[in-house]
C-alpha positions in Angstrom: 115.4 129.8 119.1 118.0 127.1 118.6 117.3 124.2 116.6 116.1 120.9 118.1 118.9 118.4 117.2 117.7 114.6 116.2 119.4 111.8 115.9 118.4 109.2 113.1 119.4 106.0 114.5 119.4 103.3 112.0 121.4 100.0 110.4 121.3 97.2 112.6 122.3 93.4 113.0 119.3 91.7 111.7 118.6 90.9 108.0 116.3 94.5 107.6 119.5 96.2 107.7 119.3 97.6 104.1 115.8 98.6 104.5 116.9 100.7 108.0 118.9 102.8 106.1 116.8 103.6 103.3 114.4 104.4 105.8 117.1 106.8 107.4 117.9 108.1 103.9 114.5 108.9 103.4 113.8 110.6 106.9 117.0 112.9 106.0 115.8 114.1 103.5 112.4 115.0 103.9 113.6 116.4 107.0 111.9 119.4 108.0 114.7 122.5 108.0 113.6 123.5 111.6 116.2 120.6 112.9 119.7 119.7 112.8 120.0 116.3 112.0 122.8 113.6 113.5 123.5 110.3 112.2 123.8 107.2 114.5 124.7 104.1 112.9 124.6 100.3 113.8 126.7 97.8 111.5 126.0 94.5 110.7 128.3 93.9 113.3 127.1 95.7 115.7 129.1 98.6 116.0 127.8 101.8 116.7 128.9 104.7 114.9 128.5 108.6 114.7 128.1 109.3 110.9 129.4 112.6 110.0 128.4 112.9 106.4 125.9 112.9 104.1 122.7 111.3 103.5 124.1 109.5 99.9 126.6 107.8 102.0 123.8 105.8 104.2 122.2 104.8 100.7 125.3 103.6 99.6 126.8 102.2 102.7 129.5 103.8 102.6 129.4 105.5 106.2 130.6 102.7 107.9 134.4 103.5 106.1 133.4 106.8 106.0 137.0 108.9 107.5 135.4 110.7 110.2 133.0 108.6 111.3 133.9 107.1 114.9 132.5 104.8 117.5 129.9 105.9 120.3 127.9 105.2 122.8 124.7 106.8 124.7 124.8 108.9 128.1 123.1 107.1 131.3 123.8 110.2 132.8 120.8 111.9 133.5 123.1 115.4 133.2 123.9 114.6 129.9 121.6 113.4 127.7 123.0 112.8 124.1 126.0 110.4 122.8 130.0 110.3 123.6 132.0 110.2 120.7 135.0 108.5 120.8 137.8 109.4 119.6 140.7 107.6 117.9 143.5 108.8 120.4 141.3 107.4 123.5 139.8 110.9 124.4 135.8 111.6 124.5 133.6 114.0 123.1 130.0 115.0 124.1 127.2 115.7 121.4 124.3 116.7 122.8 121.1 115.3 121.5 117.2 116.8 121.8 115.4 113.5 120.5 116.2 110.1 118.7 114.5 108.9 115.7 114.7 105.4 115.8 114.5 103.4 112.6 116.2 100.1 113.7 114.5 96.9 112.7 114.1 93.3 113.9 115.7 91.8 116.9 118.2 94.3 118.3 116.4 97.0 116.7 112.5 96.7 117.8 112.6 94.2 120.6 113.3 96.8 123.2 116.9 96.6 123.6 117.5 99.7 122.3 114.5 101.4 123.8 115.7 100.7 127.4 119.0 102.3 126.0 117.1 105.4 125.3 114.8 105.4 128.6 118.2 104.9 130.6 119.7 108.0 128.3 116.8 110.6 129.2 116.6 111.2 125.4 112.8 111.7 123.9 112.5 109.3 121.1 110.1 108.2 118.6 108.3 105.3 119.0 106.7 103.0 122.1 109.3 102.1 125.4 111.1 99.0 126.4 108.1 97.1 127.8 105.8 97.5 124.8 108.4 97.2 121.9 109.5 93.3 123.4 106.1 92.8 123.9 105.2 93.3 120.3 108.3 92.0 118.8 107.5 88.1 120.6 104.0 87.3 118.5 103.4 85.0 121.4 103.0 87.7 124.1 101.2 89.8 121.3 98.5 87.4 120.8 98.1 86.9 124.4 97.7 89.9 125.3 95.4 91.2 122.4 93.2 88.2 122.3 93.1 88.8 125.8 91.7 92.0 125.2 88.8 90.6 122.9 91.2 91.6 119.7 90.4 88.2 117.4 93.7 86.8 116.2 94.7 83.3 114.6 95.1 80.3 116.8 98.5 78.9 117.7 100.7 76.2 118.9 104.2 77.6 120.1 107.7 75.1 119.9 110.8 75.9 121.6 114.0 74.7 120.5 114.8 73.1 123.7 112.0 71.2 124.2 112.0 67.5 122.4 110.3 67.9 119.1 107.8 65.5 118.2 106.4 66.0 114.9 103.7 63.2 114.9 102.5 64.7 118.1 102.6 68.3 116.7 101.0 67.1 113.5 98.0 65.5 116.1 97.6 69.0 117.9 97.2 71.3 114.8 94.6 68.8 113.6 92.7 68.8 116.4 93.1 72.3 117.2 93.0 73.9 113.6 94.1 71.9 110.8 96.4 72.6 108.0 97.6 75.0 106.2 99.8 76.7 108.6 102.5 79.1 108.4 105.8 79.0 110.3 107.2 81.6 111.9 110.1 82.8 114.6 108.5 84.5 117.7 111.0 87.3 117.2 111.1 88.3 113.7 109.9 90.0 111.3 109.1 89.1 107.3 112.7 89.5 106.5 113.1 86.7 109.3 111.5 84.0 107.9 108.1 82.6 107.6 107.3 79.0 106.4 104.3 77.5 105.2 103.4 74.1 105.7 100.3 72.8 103.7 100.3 69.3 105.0 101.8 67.5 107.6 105.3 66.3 105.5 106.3 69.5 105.1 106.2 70.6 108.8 109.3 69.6 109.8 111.5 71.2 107.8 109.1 74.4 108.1 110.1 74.4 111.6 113.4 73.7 111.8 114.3 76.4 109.3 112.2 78.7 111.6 114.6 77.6 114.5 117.4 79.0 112.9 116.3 82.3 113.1 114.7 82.2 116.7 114.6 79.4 119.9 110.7 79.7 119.7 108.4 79.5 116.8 104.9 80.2 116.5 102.7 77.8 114.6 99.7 79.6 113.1 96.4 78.8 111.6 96.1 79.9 108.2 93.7 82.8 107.7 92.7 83.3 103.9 91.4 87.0 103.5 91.8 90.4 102.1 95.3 91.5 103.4 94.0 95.4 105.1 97.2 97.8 106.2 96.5 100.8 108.3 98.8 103.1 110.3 98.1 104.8 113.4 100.0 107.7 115.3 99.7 109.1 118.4 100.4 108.6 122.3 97.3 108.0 123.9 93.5 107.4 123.6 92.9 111.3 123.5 95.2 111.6 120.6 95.1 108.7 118.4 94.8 109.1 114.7 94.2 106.4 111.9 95.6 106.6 108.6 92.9 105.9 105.2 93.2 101.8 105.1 94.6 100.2 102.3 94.7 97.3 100.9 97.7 94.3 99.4 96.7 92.1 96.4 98.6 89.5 94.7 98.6 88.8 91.0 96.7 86.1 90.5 98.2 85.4 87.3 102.0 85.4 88.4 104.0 82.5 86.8 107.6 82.6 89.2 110.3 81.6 87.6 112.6 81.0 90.0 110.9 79.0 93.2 112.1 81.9 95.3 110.8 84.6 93.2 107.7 86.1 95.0 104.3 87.4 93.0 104.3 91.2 92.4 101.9 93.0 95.0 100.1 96.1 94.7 98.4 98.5 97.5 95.5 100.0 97.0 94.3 103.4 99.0 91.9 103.5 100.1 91.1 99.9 100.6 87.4 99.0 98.7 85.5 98.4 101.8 82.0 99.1 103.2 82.4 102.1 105.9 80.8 99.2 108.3 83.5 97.2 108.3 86.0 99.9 107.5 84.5 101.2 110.8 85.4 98.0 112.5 89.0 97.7 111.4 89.9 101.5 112.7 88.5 100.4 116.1 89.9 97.2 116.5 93.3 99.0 115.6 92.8 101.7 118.4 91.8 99.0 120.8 95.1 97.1 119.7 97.5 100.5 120.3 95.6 101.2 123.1 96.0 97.6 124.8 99.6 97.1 123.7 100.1 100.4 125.2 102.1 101.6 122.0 103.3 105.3 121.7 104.6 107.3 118.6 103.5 105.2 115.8 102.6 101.6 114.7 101.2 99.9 111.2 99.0 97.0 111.9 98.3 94.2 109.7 94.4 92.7 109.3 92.9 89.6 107.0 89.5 90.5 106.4 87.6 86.8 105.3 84.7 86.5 102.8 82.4 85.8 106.0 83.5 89.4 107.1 85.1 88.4 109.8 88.7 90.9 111.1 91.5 89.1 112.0 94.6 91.2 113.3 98.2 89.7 111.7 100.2 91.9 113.3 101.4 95.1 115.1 104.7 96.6 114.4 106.2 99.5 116.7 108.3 100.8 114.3 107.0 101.1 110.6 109.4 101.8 107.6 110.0 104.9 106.4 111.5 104.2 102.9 109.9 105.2 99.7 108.4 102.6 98.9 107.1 102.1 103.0 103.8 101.6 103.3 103.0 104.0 106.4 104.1 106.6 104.8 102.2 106.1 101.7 98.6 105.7 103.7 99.7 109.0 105.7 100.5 110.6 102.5 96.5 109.4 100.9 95.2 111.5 104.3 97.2 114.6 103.1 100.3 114.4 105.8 103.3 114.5 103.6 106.4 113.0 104.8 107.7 116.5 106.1 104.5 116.8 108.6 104.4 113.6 109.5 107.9 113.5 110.7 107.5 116.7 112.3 104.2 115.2 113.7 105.9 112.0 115.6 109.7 114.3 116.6 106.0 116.3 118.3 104.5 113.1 120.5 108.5 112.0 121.2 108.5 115.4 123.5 105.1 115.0 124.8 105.4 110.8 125.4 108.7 112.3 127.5 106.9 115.3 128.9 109.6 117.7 127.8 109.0 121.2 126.3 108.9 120.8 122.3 
């Protein structure tokens, strides 16, 4: 039986560019040896390149000058599902493709854009469609819909860039509807993206026009102090989803910065220290938040867990990291998947999420 070919797609236009291709990096080579493996990719730019070499060269970066790597572009034809290559002397070449590994962060990467890409290709891919991957990229759909669905989330006050910016008014509303702290952050974007704190009403401004520069809306959001719980869930539906051992972030509490950019060293801890009661609660909410959001593939979801014991959900990402020092990977590897399996695991609910034979 011929091998099933994948395509690691990866790079990218938004500032998680570096961390897309050590996730590629890492996916090749933990690949496991029943599939060929082709590279796809995206410069800072925005070009879109096939990548004929090795995996050191996406470590490095130095596929984009690589000598045979060339330009290409996915198939809409439903005959021909995989990518044209093409070539320096005008002509086209064909390369089929089985399934695409997406690991393609931030706006252009996340947000669905390339997702519809792949639903108009026919090509199986990792990861949730078009509709759910916007949905969960724009935190202000996200909370919508999740709190909608009884999922209890920070409250909010959303800005648009467009709209005439009153501070004193804005300062009025968050004191009436939550108080400060708050943190800042662009509706479409991740960490890497920006987020802003504001612990009093003078520093608002500035948090949200620096937020602005990186997004036309911004999402003002309650401050919730807790326990900062990651866990990571795979599968395609409610009959199949599995949730990884939690873990937990912590902060030293000690940390002197000495630069006022320089962030305190974190640490995870798996399993998280946490009573099976409310360990029990934080895997249910986080079906009930794949489930709702309709997400396929894979996700990581973030949760603040307060001293009153209450579960906040941060955040749901569609497509986690994959690097070595991710943290999905590490709370799949605490629940005996190694990286091997578990990418042999989600290549597995790509076919079945496209209902193709595997």
């Amino acid at each position: 039986m011929a091998k099933k070919r994948i395509a690691i797609l990866f790079g990218g236009t938004s500032p998680e560019h570096d961390i897309s291709c050590m996730s590629a990096w890492h996916l090749l080579q933990n690949m496991p040896a029943g599939f060929e493996t082709v590279c796809i990719g995206i410069t800072r730019k925005g070009r879109m390149l096939y990548y004929p070499g090795g995996p050191g060269g996406i470590r490095t970066g130095e596929w984009e000058s690589y000598p045979d790597s060339c330009s290409c572009i996915f198939s809409t034809d439903d005959s021909k599902t995989g990518i044209y290559k093409l070539m320096d002397d005008g002509s086209a070449s064909y390369l089929a493709l089985d399934c695409v590994f997406p690991v393609l962060y931030g706006k252009r990467g996340e947000d669905g854009k390339f997702q519809g890409i792949l639903e108009c290709s026919g090509i199986p891919f990792v990861g949730s469609g078009a509709c759910t991957s916007a949905l969960c990229m724009d935190k202000g759909f996200a909370h919508m819909i999740l709190t909608a669905a009884g999922i209890k989330m920070s409250r909010y006050i959303t800005v648009r860039r467009d709209e005439t910016l009153s501070i004193p008014s804005l300062v009025k509303q968050i004191e009436y509807s939550f108080g400060f702290p708050v943190y800042v952050k662009p509706a479409c974007a991740n960490t890497a993206g920006g987020i802003f704190h504001a612990s009093r009403p003078e520093e608002l401004e500035r948090a949200v026009k620096m937020a602005f520069v990186h997004d036309s809306k911004v999402l003002i959001k309650e401050a919730i102090r807790g326990r900062q719980i990651k866990c990571g869930l795979i599968g395609n539906d409610l009959s199949n989803i599995e949730v990884s051992p939690l873990g937990e972030i912590t902060i030293d509490p000690d940390f002197v910065p000495e630069t006022p950019y320089e962030s305190a060293p974190q640490t995870l801890h798996i399993p998280a220290d946490l009573p099976e009661e409310t360990a029990d609660l934080i895997r249910r909410t986080a079906i009930h938040a794949f489930d709702t959001a309709e997400c396929a593939g894979a996700a990581s979801i973030d949760f603040f867990l307060t001293e009153s014991g209450e579960v906040y959900l941060n955040q749901l990402n569609t497509v986690p990291g994959f690097s070595p020092v991710s943290i999905f990977p590490m709370l799949w590897e605490a629940a005996g998947v190694d990286m091997e399996e578990l990418i042999e695991r989600l290549i597995a609910l790509a076919f079945e999420k496209a209902d193709v034979e595997y």
